[in-house]
VONU-920863 format. One record per residue (C-alpha): residue in one letter; x, y, z; residue number from 1; chain. Coordinates in nm, 4 decimals. Example, Ala and Ser with C-alpha at 12.3 -4.5 7.8 and 13.67 -1.06 7.14 Angstrom:
# VONU-920863
  type        c1        c2        c3  seq  mol
     a    1.2300   -0.4500    0.7800    1    A
     s    1.3670   -0.1060    0.7140    2    A
This chain:
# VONU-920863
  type        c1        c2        c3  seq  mol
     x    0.0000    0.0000    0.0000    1    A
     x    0.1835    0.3688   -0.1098    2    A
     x    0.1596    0.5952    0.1866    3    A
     x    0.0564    0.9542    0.1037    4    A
     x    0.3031    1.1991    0.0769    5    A
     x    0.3624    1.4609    0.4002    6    A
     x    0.3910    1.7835    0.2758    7    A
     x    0.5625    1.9995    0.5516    8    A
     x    0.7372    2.3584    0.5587    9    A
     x    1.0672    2.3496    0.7678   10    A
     x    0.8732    2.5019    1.0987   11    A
     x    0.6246    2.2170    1.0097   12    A
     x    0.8880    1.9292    1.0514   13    A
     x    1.0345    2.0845    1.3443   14    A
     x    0.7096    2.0575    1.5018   15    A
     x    0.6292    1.7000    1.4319   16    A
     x    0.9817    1.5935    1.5874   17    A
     x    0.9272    1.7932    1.8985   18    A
     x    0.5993    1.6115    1.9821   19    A
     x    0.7147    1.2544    1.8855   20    A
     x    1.0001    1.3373    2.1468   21    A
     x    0.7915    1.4414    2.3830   22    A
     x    0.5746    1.1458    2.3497   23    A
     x    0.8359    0.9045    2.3700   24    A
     x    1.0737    1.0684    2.6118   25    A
     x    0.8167    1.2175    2.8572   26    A
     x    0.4817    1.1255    2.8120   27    A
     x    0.5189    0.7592    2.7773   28    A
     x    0.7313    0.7347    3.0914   29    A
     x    0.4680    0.9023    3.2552   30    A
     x    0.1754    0.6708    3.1404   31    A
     x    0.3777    0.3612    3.2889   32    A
     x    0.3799    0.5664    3.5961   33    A
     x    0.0238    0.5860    3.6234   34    A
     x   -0.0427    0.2590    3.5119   35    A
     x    0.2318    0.1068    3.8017   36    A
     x    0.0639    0.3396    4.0436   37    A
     x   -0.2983    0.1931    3.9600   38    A
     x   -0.1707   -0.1317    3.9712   39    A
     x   -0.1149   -0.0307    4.3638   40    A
     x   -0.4378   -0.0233    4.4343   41    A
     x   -0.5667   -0.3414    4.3804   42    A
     x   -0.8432   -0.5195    4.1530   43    A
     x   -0.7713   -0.3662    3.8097   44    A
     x   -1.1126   -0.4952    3.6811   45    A
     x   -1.2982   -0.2154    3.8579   46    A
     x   -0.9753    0.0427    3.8680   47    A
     x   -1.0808    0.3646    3.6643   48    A
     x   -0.7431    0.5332    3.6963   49    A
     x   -0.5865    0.2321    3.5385   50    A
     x   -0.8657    0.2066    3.2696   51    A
     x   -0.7880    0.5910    3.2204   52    A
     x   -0.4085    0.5370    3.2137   53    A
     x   -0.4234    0.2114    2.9674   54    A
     x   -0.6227    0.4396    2.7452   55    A
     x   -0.4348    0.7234    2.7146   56    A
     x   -0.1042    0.4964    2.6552   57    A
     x   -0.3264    0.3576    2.3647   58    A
     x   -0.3532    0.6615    2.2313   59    A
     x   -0.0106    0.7833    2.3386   60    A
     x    0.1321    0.4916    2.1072   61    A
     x   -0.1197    0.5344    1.8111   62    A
     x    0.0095    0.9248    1.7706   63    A
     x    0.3905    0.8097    1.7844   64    A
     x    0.3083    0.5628    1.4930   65    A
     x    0.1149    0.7820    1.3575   66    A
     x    0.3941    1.0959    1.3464   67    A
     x    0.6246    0.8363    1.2649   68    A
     x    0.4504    0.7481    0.9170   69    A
     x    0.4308    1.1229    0.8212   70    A
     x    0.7809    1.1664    0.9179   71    A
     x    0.9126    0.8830    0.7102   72    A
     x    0.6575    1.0129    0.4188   73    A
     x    0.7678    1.3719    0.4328   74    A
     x    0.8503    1.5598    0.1897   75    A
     x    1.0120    1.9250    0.3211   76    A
     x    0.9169    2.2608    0.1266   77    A
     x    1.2028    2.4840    0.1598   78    A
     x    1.1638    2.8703    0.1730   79    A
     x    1.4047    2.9001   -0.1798   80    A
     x    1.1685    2.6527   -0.3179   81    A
     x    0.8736    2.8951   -0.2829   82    A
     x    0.7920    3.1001   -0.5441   83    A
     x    0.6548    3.4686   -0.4893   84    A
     x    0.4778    3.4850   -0.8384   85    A
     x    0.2449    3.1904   -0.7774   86    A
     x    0.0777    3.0458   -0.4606   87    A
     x    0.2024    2.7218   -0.3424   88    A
     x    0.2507    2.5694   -0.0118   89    A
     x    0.4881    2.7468    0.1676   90    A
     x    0.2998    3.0836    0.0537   91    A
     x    0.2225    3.3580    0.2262   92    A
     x   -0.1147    3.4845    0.1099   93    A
     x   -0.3013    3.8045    0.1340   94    A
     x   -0.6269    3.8371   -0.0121   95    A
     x   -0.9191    4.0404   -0.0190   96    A
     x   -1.2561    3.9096   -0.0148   97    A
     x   -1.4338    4.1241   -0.2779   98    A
     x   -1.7675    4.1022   -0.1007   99    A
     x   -1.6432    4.2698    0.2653  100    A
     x   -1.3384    4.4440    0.0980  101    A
     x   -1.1579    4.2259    0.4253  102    A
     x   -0.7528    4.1573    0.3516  103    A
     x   -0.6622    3.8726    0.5318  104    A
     x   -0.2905    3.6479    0.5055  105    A
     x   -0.3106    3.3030    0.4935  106    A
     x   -0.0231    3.0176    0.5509  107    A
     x   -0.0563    2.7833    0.2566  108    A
     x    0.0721    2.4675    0.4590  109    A
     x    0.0200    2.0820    0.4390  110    A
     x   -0.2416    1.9208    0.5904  111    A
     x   -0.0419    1.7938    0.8661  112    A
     x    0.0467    2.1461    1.0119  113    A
     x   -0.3179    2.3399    0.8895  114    A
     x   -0.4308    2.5432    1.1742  115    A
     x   -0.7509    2.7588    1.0610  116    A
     x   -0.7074    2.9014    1.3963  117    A
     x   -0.3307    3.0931    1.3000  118    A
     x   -0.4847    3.1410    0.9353  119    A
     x   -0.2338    2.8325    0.8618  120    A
     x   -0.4482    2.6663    0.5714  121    A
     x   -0.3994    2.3224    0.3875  122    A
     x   -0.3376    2.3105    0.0272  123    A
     x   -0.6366    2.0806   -0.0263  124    A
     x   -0.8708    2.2936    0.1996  125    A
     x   -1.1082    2.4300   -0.0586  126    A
     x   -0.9253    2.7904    0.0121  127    A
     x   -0.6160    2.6434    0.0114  128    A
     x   -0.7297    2.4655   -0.3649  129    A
     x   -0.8306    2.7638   -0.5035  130    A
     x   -0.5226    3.0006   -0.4170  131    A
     x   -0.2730    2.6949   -0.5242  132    A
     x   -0.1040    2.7705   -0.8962  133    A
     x   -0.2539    3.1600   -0.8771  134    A
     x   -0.0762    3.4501   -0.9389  135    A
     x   -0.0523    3.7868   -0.7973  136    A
     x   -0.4140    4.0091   -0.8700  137    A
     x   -0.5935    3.6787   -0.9562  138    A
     x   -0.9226    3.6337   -0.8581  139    A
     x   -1.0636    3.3001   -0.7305  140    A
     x   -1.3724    3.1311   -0.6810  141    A
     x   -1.3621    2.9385   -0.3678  142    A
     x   -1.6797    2.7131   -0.3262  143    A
     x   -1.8066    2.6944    0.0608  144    A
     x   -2.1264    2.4986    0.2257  145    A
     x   -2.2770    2.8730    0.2316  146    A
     x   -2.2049    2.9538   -0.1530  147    A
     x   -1.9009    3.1150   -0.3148  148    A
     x   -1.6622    3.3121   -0.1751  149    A
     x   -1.4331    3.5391   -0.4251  150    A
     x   -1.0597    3.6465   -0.3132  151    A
     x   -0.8632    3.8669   -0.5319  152    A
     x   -0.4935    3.7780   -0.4624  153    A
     x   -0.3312    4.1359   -0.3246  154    A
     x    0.0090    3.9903   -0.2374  155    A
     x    0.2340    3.6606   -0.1907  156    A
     x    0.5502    3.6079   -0.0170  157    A
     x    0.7868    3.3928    0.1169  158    A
């Protein structure tokens, strides 16, 4: 089975490898700690904090494999690979939505690091689609559950 491709900016990867370190260095050690501690008390059929601890070290060890596989499937955008006369992931956005006349700057980013939260958006959100391959004073059609939303491209940068 081919893995998908992890598209990731440099700040991107960084991320990812602090929080598999953290899992595996810190977190893990202190899941077994919790789980020996629950142990302590007796009966583990009935023992909620060791029900709560064997869950979270489930899930602990399901995001390690999971960062792992995007690691090993990553594929690193550097900042001289991104081009300031078209959009592509590593972009810097701003656009103006031609309905409000609002400017906001978007983070074209893979899906991995999207965060609509710090305007980081993934190059197959259906912004992200629309702004990818468009140059400077475009303007896109970006298709949203309440319509269509048009952006005229104002700037893009590095």
């Amino acid at each position: 089975m081919n893995e998908k491709e992890v598209i990731l900016t440099q700040e991107g990867l960084k991320k990812l490898e602090e929080e598999l370190e953290h899992l595996k260095s810190v977190k893990r050690r202190e899941v077994a700690e919790r789980i020996k501690v629950a142990i302590g008390y007796g009966d583990i059929s009935e023992n909620s904090e060791y029900e709560d601890a064997k869950n979270e070290q489930a899930f602990i060890e399901g995001r390690i494999i999971t960062l792992e596989k995007m690691l090993r499937n990553a594929r690193i955008i550097n900042n001289d690979e991104v081009d300031t006369d078209t959009v592509s992931v590593g972009s810097i956005v701003t656009v103006e939505d031609l309905e409000f006349g609002e400017t906001v700057e978007y983070s074209i980013v893979g899906t991995a690091e999207s965060d609509p939260f710090q305007n980081k958006i993934s190059n197959e959100s259906p912004v992200g689609k629309a702004l990818i391959g468009k140059k400077k004073d475009s303007v896109v059609d970006v298709q949203v559950p309440a319509g269509v939303i048009q952006y005229k491209i104002i700037d893009i940068k590095k």
